[in-house]
C-alpha positions as CSV (number, residue, x, y, z in Angstrom):
1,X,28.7,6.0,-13.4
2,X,30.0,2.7,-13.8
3,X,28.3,-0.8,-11.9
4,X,30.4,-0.7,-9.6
5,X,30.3,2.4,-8.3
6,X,26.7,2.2,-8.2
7,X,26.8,-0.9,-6.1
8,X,28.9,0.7,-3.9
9,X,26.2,3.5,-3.0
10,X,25.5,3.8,0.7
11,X,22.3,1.5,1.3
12,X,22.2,1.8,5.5
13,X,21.0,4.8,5.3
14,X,17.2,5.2,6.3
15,X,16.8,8.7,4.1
16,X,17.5,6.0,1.4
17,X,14.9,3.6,2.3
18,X,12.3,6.1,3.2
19,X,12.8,7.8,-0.3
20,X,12.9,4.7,-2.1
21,X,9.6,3.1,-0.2
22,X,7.7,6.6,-0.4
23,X,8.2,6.9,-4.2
24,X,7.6,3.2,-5.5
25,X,4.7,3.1,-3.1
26,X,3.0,5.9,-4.5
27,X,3.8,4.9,-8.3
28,X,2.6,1.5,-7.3
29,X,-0.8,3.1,-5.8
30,X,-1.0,5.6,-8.5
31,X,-0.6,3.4,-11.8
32,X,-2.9,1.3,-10.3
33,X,-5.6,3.3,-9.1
34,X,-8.2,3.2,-12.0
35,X,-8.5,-0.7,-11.6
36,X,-8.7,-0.7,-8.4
37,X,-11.7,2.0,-8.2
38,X,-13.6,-0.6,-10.8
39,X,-12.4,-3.8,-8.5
40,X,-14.0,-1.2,-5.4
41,X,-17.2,-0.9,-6.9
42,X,-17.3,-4.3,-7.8
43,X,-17.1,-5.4,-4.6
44,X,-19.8,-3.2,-3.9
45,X,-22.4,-4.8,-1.8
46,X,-25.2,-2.8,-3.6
47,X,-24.0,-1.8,-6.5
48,X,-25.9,1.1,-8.6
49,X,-26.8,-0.6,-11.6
50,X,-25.4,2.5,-13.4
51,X,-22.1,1.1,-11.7
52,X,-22.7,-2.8,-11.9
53,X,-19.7,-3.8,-14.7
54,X,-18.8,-7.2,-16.0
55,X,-14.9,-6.0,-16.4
56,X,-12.6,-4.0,-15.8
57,X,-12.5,-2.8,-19.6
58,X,-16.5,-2.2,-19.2
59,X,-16.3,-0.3,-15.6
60,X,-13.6,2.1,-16.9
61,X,-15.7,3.2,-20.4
62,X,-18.5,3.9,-18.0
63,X,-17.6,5.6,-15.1
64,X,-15.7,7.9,-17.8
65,X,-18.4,7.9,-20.2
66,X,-20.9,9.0,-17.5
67,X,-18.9,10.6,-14.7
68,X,-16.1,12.2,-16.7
69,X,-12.4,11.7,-17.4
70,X,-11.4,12.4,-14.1
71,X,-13.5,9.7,-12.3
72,X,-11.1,6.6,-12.3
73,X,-8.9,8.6,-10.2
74,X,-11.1,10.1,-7.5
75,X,-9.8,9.5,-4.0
76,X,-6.3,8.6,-5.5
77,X,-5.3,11.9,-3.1
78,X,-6.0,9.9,-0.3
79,X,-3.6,7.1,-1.2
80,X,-0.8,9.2,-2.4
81,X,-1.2,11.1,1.1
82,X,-0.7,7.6,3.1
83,X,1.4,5.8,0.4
84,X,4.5,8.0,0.8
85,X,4.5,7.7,4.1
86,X,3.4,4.1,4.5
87,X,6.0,2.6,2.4
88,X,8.5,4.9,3.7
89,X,8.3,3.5,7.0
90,X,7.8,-0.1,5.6
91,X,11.0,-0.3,4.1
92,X,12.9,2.0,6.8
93,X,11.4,0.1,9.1
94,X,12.2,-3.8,7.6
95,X,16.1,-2.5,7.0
96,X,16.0,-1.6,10.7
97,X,14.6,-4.5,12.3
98,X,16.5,-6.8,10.2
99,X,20.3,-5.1,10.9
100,X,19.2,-4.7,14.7
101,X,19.4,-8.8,14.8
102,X,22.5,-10.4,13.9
103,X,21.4,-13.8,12.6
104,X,24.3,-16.7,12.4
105,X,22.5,-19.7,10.6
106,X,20.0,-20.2,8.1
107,X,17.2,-20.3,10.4
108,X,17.3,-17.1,12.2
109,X,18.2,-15.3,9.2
110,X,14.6,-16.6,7.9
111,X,13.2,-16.2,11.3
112,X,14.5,-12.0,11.7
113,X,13.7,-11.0,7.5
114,X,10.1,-12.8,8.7
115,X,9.7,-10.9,11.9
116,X,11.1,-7.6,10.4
117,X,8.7,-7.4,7.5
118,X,5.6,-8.4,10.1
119,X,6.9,-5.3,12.4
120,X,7.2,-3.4,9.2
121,X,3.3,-4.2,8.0
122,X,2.6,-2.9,10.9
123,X,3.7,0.3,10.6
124,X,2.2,0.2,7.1
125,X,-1.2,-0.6,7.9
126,X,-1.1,1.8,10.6
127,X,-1.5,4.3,8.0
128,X,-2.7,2.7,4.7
129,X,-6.0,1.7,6.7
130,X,-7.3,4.7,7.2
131,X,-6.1,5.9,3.6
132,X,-8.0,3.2,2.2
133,X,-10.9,3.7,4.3
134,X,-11.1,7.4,2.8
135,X,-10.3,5.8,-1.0
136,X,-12.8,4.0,-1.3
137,X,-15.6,6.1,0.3
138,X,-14.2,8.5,-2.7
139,X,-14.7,6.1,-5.3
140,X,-18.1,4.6,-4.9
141,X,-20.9,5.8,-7.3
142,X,-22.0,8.9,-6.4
143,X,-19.9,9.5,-3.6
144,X,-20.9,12.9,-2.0
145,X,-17.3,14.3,-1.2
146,X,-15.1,16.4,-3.6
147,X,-11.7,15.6,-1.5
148,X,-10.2,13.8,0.6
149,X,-10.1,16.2,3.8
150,X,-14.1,17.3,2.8
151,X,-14.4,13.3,3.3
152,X,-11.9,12.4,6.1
153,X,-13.5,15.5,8.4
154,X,-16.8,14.4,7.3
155,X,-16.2,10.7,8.3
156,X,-14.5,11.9,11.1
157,X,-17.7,14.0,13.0
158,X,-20.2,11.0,12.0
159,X,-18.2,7.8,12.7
160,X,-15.4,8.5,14.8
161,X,-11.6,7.9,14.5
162,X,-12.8,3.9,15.0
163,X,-14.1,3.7,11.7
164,X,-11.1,4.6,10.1
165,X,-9.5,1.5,11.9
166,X,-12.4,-0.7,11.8
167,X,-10.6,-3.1,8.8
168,X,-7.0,-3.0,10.8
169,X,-7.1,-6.1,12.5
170,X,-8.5,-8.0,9.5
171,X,-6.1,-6.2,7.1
172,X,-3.0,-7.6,9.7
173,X,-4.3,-11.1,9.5
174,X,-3.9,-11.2,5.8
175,X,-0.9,-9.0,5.7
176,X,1.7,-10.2,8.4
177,X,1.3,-13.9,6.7
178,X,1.6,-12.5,3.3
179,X,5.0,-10.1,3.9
180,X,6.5,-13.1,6.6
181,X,6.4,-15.0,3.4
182,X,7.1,-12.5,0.8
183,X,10.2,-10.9,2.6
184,X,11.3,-14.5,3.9
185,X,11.1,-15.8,-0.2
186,X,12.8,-12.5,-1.7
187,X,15.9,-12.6,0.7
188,X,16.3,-16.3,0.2
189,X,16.1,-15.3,-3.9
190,X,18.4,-12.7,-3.3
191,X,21.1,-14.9,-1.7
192,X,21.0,-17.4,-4.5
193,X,21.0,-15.2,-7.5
194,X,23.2,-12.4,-6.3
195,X,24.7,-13.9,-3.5
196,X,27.3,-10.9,-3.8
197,X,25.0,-8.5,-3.3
């Protein structure tokens, strides 16, 4: 396949965008995941002192060293079960809202990417939340559940489907600022390195 054929792929279509959101959002989640169980229990309010660590290098030889191999990666189920489809409709979602409003001038085009990736993050977080909330009940120090489901039902019966939404509002205030201005900065890079497309 040659470059231009490849450019010439269909890229309306919202199979495409789904796939493509649901797979780099889960890579993105997955790769990551180890660091971001250290960064959870750093942020610990009450840290164990068997899980107090001074850097990320330091947290990852002791929760192996003393929980096992597998450790880093508990509750990573939990994102890959809301990543797929939270980026999936992210990116579905943004390419919709932003065909759905023709914009004529430079302002309006700004104004609709803005507006379609803040309807998009809202989709995302709609899911995300809750897959977060489950993640990092999963990765604390001696976290009692051995899945996902054992924890999500658990959570469920104690605390209610409002816990699992507790952190959505203050998620959307630092979210629909961040993609207005993320989505609103890519386009505008787009347009002046490959204003072709």
């Amino acid at each position: 396949m040659d470059f231009d054929d490849y450019e010439s792929l269909p890229t309306g279509s919202v199979g495409i965008h789904m796939t493509a959101g649901a797979v780099a959002g889960i890579m993105e989640h997955c790769v990551m995941f180890p660091v971001d169980s250290v960064k959870t229990r750093m942020q610990s309010l009450a840290p164990s002192p068997e899980a107090a660590y001074r850097s990320i290098r330091e947290g990852l030889v002791k929760m192996v060293s003393s929980e096992g191999i597998m450790r880093p990666l508990g509750g990573v189920s939990a994102v890959v079960i809301g990543a797929g489809p939270a980026h999936a409709l992210y990116f579905s979602a943004y390419e919709k809202i932003k065909s759905t409003f023709p914009s004529n001038n430079s302002l309006q085009i700004h104004a609709t990417n803005a507006a379609a990736g803040c309807g998009a993050t809202l989709l995302h977080d709609a899911i995300m939340v809750p897959a977060d909330f489950v993640k990092q009940r999963m990765q604390m120090y001696n976290s009692p559940y051995r899945s996902c489901f054992e924890c999500m039902s658990k959570l469920y019966r104690a605390e209610g489907i409002g816990a699992f939404y507790r952190s959505y509002t203050t998620q959307l205030a630092m979210n629909i600022p961040y993609h207005a201005i993320h989505i609103v900065t890519y386009e505008k890079c787009q347009k002046w390195l490959n204003p072709d497309r």
